[in-house]
N, C-alpha and C positions, 0 to 999 in steps of 0.2 A: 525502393532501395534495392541493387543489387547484392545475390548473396556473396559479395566480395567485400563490396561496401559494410554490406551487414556483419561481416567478421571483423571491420577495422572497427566497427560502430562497438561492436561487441566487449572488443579487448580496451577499447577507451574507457567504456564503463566499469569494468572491473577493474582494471589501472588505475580510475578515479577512487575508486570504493576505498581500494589496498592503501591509497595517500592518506585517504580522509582518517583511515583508521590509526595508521601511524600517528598523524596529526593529532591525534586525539589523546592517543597513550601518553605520547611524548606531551602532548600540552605545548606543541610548538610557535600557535597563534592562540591565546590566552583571549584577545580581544579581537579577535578576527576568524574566530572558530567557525563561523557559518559560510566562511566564503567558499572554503573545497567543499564544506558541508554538500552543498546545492548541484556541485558540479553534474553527480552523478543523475541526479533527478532531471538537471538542463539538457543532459544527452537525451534521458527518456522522452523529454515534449518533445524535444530536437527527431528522434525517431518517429514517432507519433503523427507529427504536421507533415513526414516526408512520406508515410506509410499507407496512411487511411485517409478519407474525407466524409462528412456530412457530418452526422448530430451525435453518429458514434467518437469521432474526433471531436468534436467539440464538449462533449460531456468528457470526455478521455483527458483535453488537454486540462478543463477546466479543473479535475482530481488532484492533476500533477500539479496543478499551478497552486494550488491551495495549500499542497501537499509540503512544496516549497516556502510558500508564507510561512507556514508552521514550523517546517526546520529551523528558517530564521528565526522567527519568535522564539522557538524553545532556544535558543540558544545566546537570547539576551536574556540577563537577570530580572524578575519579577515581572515577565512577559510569560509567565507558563498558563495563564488561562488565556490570553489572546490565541496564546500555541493551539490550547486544546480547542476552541473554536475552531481554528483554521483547520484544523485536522478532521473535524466534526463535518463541518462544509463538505471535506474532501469524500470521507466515507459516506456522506449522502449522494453527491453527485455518483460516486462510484456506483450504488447502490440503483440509483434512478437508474443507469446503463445497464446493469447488470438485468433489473428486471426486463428493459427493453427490450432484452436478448432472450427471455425466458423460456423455457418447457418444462412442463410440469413431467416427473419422473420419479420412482422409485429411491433411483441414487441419489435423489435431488433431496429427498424426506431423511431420507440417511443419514446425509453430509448435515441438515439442516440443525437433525436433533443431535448429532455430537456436537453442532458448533454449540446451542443454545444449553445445554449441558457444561460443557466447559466454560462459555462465560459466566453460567448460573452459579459454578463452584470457586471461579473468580472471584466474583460478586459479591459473593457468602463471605468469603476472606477477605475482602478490601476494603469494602464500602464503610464499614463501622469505624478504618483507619483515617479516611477519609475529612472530618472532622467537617469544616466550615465549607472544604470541594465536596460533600458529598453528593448534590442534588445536579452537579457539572460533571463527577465524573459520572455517576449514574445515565446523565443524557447522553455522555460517549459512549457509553456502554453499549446501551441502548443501538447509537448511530453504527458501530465498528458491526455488531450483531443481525442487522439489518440487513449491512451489507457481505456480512458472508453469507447469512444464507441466501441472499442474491445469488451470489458467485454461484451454488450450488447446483443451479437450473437452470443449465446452458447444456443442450443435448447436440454438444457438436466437438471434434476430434479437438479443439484447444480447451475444451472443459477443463481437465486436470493442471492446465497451464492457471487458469484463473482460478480455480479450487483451491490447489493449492497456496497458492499466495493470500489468498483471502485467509487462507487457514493460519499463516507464518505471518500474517498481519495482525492477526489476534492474538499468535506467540511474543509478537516483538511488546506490542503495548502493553500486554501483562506483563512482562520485563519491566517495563517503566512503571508500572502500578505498584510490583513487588519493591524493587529498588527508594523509590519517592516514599513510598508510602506506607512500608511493613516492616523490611532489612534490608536494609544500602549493602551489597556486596562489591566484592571485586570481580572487576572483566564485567560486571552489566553494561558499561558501557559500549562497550565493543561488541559483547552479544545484541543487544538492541538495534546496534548499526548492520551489521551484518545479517539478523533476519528483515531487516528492514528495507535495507534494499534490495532484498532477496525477494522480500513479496514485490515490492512495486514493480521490480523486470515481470517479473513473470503475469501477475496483473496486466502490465502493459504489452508483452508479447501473445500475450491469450488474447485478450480481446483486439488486439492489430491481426495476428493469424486467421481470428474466427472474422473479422469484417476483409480480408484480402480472399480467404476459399470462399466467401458470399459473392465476391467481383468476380470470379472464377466463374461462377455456377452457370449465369448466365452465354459466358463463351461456349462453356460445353456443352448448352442445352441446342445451341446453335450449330455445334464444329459438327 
């Protein structure tokens, strides 16, 4: 993708993100909530298949595509554990990539024991709200944790791309944990969207950056 293309690519998904969000406040599609839902995420596989190849795209797309499922599920009525599945799938796959790409690092221990820290004091507050999901959300838990500290140990210049999004992936669900399942507030919903698709770009721009400078390496070892 040209970086021209890549700024028209750019501004669509945030143009998408901005409707979904309207959509949402305003309750404009009641029974069609899912369909802008996806859009943004459709661009991301859409960037993904036109960016990368091999098993890092295909672990990449398969995230997205699960990632997708679950937006829709969560967004029909008494579909919230298929949701959570789907989404579980996704932070494994993500997870499985993540280590592919790994290096064992300092920063990598770091990042690892603030993530597992913060889901631990998660966990401590939710799990008991939990009631008859507890032993389902528990295995997300589990899965989303997995995979940030994945994210952690990648010792190349788009690390902070996929660190952090792993990180805003685990802000966004606890969103959803606190709201579902402790105190329903106002604006969670629109906070959950917004770091939500905040991590998946970034998720998907870190690991497209770090597999495009690996296609690089090769030309410069030869130029």
């Amino acid at each position: 993708m040209t970086e021209r293309l890549f700024k028209y690519w750019l501004a669509a998904f945030a143009l998408s993100s901005f409707t979904y969000l309207l959509v949402r406040h305003f309750n404009w599609l009641p029974s069609m909530d899912w369909a802008p839902k996806i859009i943004p995420i459709l661009l991301l596989i859409t960037y993904a298949a036109m960016s990368i190849q091999g098993r890092v795209r295909n672990l990449l797309l398969i995230g997205l595509s699960f990632s997708l499922l679950g937006d829709i599920l969560l967004s029909l009525n008494g579909l919230f554990i298929h949701g959570l599945g789907a989404f579980l799938i996704a932070q494994l796959t993500y997870a499985a990539l993540f280590i592919s790409q790994a290096r064992i690092s300092t920063s990598g221990f770091t990042f690892a024991s603030i993530m597992v820290l913060l889901v631990g004091i998660a966990a401590w507050q939710i799990l008991p709200q939990t009631a008859d999901l507890k032993w389902v959300v528990l295995a997300y838990m589990i899965a989303i944790t997995t995979m940030a500290i994945s994210a952690g140990f990648r010792n190349d210049p788009a690390f902070l791309f996929t660190a952090i999004g792993a990180a805003i992936f685990v802000l966004s669900d606890t969103i959803i944990a606190i709201n579902k399942f402790i105190a329903p507030f106002e604006w969670a919903g629109i906070g959950i969207m917004v770091t939500y698709y905040l991590a998946q770009l970034m998720i998907t721009l870190g690991v497209c950056r770090h597999s495009i400078l690996q296609m690089r390496e090769p030309h410069n070892a030869s130029a």
